[in-house]
PASEMI-785702 format. One record per residue (C-alpha): residue in one letter; x, y, z. Coordinates in nm, 3 decimals. Layout:
% PASEMI-785702
  residuo        x        y        z
        A        X        Y        Z
...
% end
This chain:
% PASEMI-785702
  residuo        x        y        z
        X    0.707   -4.154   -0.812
        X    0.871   -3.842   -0.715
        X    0.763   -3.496   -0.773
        X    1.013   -3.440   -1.092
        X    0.904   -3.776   -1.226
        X    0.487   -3.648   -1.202
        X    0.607   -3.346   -1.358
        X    0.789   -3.468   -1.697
        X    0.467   -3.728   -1.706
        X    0.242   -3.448   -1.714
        X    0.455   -3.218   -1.887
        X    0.443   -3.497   -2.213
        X    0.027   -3.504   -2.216
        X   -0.101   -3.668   -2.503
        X    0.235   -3.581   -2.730
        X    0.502   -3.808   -2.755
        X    0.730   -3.842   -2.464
        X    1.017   -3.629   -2.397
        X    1.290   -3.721   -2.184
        X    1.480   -3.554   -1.906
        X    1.747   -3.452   -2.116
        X    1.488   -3.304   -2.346
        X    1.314   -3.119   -2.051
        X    1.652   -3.006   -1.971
        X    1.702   -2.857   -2.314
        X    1.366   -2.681   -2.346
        X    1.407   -2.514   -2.010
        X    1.755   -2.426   -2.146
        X    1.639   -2.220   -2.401
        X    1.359   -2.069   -2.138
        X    1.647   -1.944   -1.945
        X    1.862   -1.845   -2.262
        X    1.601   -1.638   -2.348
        X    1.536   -1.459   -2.056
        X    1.934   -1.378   -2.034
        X    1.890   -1.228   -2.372
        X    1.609   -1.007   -2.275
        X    1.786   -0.929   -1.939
        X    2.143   -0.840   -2.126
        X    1.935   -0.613   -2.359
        X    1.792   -0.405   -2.120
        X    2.113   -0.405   -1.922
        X    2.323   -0.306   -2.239
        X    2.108    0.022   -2.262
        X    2.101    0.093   -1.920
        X    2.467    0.045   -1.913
        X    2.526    0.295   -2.195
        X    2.270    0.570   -2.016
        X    2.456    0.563   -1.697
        X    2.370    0.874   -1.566
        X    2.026    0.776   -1.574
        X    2.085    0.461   -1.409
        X    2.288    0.607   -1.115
        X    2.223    1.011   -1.125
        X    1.808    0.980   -1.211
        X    1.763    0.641   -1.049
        X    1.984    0.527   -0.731
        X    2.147    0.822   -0.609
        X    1.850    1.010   -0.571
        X    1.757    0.905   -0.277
        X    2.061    1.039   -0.092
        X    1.904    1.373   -0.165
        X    1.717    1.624    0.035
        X    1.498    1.690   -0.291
        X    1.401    1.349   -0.318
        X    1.023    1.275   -0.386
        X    0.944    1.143   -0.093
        X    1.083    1.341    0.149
        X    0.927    1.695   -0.022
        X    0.634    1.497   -0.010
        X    0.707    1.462    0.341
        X    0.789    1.783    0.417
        X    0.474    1.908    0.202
        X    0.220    1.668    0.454
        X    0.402    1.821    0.734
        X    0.389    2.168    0.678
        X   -0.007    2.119    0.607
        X   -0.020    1.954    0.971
        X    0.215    2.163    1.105
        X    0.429    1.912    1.204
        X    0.769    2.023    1.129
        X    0.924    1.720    1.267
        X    0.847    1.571    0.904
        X    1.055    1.737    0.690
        X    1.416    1.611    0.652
        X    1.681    1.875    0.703
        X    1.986    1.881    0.484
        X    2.196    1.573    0.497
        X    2.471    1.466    0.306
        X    2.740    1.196    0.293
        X    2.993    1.096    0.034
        X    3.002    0.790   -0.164
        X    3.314    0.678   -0.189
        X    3.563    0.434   -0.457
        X    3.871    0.279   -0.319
        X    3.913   -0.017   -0.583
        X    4.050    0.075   -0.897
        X    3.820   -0.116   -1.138
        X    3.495   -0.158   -0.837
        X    3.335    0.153   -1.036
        X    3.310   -0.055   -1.339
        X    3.230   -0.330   -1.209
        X    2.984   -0.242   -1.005
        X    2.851   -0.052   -1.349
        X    2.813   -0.380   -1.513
        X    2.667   -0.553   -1.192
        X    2.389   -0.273   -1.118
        X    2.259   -0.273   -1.512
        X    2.173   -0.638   -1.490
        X    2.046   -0.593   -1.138
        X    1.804   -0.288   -1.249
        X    1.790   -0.497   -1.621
        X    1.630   -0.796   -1.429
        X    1.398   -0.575   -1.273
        X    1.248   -0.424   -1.575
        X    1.178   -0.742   -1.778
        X    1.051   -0.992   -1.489
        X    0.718   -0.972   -1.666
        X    0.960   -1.120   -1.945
        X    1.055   -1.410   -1.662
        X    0.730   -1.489   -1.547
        X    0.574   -1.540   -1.888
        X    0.887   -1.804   -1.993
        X    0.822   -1.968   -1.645
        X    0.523   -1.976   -1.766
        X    0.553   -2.115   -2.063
        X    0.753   -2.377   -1.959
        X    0.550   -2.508   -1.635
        X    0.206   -2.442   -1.805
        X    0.245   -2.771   -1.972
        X    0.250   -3.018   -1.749
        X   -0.066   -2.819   -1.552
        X   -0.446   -2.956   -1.593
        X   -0.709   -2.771   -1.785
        X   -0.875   -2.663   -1.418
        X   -0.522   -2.603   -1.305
        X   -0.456   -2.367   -1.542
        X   -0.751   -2.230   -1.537
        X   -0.701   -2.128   -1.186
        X   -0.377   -1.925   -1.306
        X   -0.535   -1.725   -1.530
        X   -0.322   -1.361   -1.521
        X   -0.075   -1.545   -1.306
        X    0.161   -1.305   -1.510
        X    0.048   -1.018   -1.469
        X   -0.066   -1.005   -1.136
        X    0.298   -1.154   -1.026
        X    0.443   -0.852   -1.220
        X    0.206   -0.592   -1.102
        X    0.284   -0.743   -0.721
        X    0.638   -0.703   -0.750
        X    0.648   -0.349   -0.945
        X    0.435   -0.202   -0.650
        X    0.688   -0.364   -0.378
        X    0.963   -0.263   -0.591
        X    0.833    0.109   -0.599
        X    0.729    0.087   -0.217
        X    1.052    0.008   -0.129
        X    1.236    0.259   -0.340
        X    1.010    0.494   -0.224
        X    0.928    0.458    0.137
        X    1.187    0.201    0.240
        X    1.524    0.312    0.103
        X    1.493    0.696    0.179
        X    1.398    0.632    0.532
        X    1.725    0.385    0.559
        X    1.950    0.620    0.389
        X    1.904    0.890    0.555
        X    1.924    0.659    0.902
        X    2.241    0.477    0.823
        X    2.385    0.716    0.603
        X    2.413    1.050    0.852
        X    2.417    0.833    1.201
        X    2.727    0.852    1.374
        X    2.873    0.768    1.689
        X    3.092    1.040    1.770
        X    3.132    1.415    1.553
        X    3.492    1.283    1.508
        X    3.361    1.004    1.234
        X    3.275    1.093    0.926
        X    3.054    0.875    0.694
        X    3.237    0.835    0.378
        X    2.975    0.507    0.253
        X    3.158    0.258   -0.005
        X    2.979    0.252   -0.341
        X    2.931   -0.078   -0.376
        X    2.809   -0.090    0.026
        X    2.543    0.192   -0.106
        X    2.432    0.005   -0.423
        X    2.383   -0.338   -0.293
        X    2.154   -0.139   -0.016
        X    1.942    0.019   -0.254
        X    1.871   -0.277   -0.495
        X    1.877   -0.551   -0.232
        X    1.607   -0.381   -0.007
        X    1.399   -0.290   -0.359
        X    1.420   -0.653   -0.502
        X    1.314   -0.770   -0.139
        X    1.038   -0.584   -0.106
        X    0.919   -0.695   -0.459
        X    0.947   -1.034   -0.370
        X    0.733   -1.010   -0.024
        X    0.451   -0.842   -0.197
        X    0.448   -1.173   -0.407
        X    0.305   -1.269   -0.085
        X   -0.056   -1.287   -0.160
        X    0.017   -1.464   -0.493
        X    0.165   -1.730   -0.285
        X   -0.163   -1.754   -0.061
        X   -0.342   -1.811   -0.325
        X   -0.207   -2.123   -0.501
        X   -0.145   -2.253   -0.104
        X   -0.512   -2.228   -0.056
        X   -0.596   -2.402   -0.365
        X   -0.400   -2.675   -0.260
        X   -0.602   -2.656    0.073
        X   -0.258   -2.605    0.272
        X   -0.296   -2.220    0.360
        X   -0.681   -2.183    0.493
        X   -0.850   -1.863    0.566
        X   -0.911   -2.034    0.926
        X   -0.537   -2.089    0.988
        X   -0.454   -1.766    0.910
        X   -0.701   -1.538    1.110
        X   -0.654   -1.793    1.388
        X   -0.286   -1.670    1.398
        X   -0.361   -1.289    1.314
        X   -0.208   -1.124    1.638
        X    0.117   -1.381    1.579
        X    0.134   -1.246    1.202
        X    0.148   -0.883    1.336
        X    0.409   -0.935    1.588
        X    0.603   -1.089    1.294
        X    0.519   -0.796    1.092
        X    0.630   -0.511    1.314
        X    0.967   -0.740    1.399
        X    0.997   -0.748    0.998
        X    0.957   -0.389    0.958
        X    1.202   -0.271    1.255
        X    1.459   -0.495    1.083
        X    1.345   -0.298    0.696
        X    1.376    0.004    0.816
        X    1.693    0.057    1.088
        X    1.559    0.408    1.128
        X    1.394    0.394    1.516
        X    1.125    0.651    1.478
        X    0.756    0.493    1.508
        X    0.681    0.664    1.156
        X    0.868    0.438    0.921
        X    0.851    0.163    1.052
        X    0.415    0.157    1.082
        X    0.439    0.331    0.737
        X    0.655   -0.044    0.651
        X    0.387   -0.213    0.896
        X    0.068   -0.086    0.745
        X    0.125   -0.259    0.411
        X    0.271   -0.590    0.507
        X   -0.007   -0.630    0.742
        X   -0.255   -0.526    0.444
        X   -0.099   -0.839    0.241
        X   -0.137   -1.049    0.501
        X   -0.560   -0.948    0.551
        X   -0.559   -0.989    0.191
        X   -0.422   -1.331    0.194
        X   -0.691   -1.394    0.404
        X   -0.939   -1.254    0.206
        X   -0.827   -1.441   -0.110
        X   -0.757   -1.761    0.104
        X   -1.157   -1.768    0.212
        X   -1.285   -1.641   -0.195
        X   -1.077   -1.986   -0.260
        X   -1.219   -2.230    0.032
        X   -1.542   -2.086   -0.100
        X   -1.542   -2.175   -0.487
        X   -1.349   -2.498   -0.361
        X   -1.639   -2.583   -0.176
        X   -1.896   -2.477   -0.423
        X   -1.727   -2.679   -0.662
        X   -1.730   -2.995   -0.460
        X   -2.078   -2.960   -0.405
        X   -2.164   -2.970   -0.746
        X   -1.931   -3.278   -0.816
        X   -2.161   -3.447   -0.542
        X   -2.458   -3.317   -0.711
        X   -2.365   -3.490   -1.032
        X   -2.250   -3.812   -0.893
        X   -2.564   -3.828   -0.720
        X   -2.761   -3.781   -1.065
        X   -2.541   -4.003   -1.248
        X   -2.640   -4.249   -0.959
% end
């Protein structure tokens, strides 16, 4: 029986059987719904535009930009002037005649999705939670919200730490004084969200430990076994984030990744632990029964 086939079994319980078609059409309407919520967030955030591109995703391209005052703040108090980022600029630029609008309509959903995948969780949710056990589900208790609180603290990492750092990098490096950087909108926009939505996704990361333990694939043995192998990976990870080649960025990228990943162990050993507990009351029992 394959995995789809367990799934639709489980998903029916004790209520009459649905078929594949009607698992189909229930997960349908998941989805519908979650377009719906998506579209109406993007609709507004279409309509306040300047917010969406002035306020939100150009602001990074600017020398006032939270995190490099911030920056510049830390090092004037170490007296390390080498932290503050001079004055750069570069200009964004539109060659296609109808690539502003489009890109208008492309970025709302983009940012829309971001705002309402608590939304998307919850209908995944709602539509897997079914066909899960009474201890299974259990076991995901505030799978919601600590998926959505995961991926609003990568997104905001990465908007904050990741993209400036990248920005200023690719947008002001040059290989002669005779180029000028004139960056393609699109080009810019698809940098911003894709390296926000990434790092939202990787700081899913100790979510996914989690249900990999319980399943006794990801153990808290495996994984400190291969610690010096994971930080390799990690500093390889974070010189490809952040293009920028000073040390700075890319341990300020390091430091965090590296925290998931000791987390993940952390959480992977709480699990082997109430796994084993648990097993050693079953045994208990069985032995009374006996």
């Amino acid at each position: 029986m394959g995995f789809l086939d367990i799934f639709i079994k489980r998903r029916g319980g004790d209520e009459a059987e649905m078929s594949f078609l009607d698992h189909l059409e229930e997960l349908r309407w998941h989805i519908f719904r979650a377009l719906v919520a998506i579209l109406s967030v993007a609709i507004v955030l279409f309509i306040n535009k300047s917010f969406l591109f002035d306020t939100i995703l150009l602001a990074p391209k600017r020398s006032d930009f939270w995190t490099f005052t911030q920056m510049c703040s830390l090092g004037n108090k170490l007296h390390l002037p080498g932290l503050c980022v001079g004055d750069f600029s570069f200009s964004i630029t539109n060659i296609d005649m109808s690539a502003q609008f489009m890109i208008h309509l492309q970025t709302a959903f983009t940012v829309g999705l971001v705002f309402v995948f608590p939304y998307l969780l919850w209908e995944l949710w709602k539509f897997l939670s079914p066909a899960l056990h009474a201890e299974e589900k259990s076991a995901a208790t505030g799978i919601v919200l600590a998926g959505s609180l995961l991926f609003y603290i990568g997104v905001l990492f990465g908007y904050y730490f990741i993209v400036p750092f990248t920005v200023v990098f690719l947008g002001t490096y040059q290989v002669s004084a005779e180029v000028v950087n004139q960056i393609n909108l699109s080009s810019y926009i698809e940098t911003i969200t894709g390296l926000c939505l990434a790092c939202g996704l990787v700081f899913e990361f100790p979510l996914i430990i989690y249900f990999l333990a319980k399943i006794g694939f990801a153990t808290h043995q495996f994984l400190a076994q291969y610690r010096k192998v994971a930080l390799v990976i990690i500093l390889l990870l974070s010189a490809m984030i952040t293009p920028s080649p000073d040390m700075f960025s890319q341990t300020l990228v390091a430091i965090p990744l590296y925290g998931l990943f000791e987390i993940g162990i952390i959480i992977s050993k709480r699990v082997s632990i109430n796994n084993e507990r648990k097993r050693k009351r079953e045994e208990m029992r069985e032995a009374k029964d006996k």
